[in-house]
Legacy VTK file of the C-alpha trace (Angstrom):
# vtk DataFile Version 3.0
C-alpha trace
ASCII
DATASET POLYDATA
POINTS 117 float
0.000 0.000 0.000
1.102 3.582 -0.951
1.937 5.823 2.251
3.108 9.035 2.991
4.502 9.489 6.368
5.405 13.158 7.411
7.684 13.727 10.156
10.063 16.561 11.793
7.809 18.697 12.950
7.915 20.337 16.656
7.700 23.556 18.888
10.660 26.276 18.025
10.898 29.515 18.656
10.432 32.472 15.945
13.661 32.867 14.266
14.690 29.197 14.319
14.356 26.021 12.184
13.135 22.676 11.388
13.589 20.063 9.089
10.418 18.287 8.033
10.955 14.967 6.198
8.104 13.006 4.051
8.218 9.039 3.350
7.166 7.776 0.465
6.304 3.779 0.542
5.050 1.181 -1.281
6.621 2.001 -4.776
8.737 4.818 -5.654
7.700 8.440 -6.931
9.961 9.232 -9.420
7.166 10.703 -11.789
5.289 12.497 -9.899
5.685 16.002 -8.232
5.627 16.179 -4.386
3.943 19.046 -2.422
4.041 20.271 1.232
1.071 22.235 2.067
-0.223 23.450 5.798
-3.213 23.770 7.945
-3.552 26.380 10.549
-6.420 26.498 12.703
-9.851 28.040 11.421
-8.298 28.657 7.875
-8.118 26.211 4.233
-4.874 23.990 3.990
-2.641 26.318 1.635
0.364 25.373 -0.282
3.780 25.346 0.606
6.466 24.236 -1.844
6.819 21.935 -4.358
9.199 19.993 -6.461
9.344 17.514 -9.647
11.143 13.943 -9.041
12.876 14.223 -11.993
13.834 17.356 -13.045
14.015 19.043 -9.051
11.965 22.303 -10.187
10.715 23.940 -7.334
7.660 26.649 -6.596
7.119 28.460 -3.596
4.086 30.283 -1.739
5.345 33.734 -1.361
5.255 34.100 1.770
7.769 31.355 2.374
10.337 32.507 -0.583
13.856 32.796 0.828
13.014 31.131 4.312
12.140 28.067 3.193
13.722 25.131 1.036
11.891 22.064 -0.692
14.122 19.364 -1.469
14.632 15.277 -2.282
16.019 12.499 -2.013
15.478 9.782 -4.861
17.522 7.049 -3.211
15.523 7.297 -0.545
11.884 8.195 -1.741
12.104 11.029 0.551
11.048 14.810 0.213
12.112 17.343 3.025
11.279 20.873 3.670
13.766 22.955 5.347
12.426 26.406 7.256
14.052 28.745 8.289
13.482 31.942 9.967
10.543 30.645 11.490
7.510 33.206 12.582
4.769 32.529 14.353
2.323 32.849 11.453
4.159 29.223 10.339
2.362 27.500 12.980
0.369 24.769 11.191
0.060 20.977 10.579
1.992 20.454 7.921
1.164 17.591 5.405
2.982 16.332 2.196
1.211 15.214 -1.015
1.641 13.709 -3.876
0.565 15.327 -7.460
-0.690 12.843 -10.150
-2.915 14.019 -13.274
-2.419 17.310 -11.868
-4.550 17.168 -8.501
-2.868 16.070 -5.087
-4.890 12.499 -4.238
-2.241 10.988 -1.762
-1.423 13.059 1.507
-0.092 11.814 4.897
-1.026 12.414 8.342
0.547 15.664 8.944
3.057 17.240 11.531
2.553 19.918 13.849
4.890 23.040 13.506
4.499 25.440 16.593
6.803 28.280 15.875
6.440 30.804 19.600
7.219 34.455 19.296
LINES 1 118
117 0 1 2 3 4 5 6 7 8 9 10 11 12 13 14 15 16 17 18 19 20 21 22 23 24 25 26 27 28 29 30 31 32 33 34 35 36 37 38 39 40 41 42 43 44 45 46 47 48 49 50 51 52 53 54 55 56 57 58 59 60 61 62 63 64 65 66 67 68 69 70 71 72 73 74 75 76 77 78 79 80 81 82 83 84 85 86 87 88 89 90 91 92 93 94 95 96 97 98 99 100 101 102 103 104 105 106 107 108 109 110 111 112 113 114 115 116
């Protein structure tokens, strides 16, 4: 079976970092583009970053540009998401996903982020 399994996240304080890491299982995902979106409370989930398996083309949301860095690992089926410069508006669950036919249909169970001011 085809998991995602998000991990990394925690409580920092604003100005410091965290490396979130996402699992891919059950077969590889070397077509596909992986996403990290987030959740906060009350509001949509809202996308993060992204990046193609093959190619390693990113996108960012705006308001993460600079402070935050998508990345992978193909050996290891792995996408991570390195922040940076963390503010207090970051606080969310964070989830990855996984982009086929151009909609996201395979997410994981999220990881908290708690960024403190």
């Amino acid at each position: 079976q085809v998991q995602l399994v998000e991990s990394g996240g925690g409580l920092v304080q604003a100005g410091g970092s965290l490396r979130l890491s996402c699992a891919a299982s059950g077969r590889t995902f070397s077509n596909y583009v992986m996403g990290w979106f987030r959740q906060a409370p009350g509001k949509e989930r809202e996308f993060v970053a992204s990046i193609t398996w093959g190619a390693g083309s990113t996108s960012y949301e705006d308001s993460v540009k600079g402070r935050f860095t998508i990345s992978r690992d193909n050996a290891k089926n792995t996408v991570y998401l390195q922040m940076n410069s963390l503010k207090p508006e970051d606080t969310a669950v964070y989830y990855c996903g996984r982009r086929r036919f151009g909609n996201y249909d395979l997410w994981g169970q999220g990881t908290q982020v708690t960024v403190s001011s």
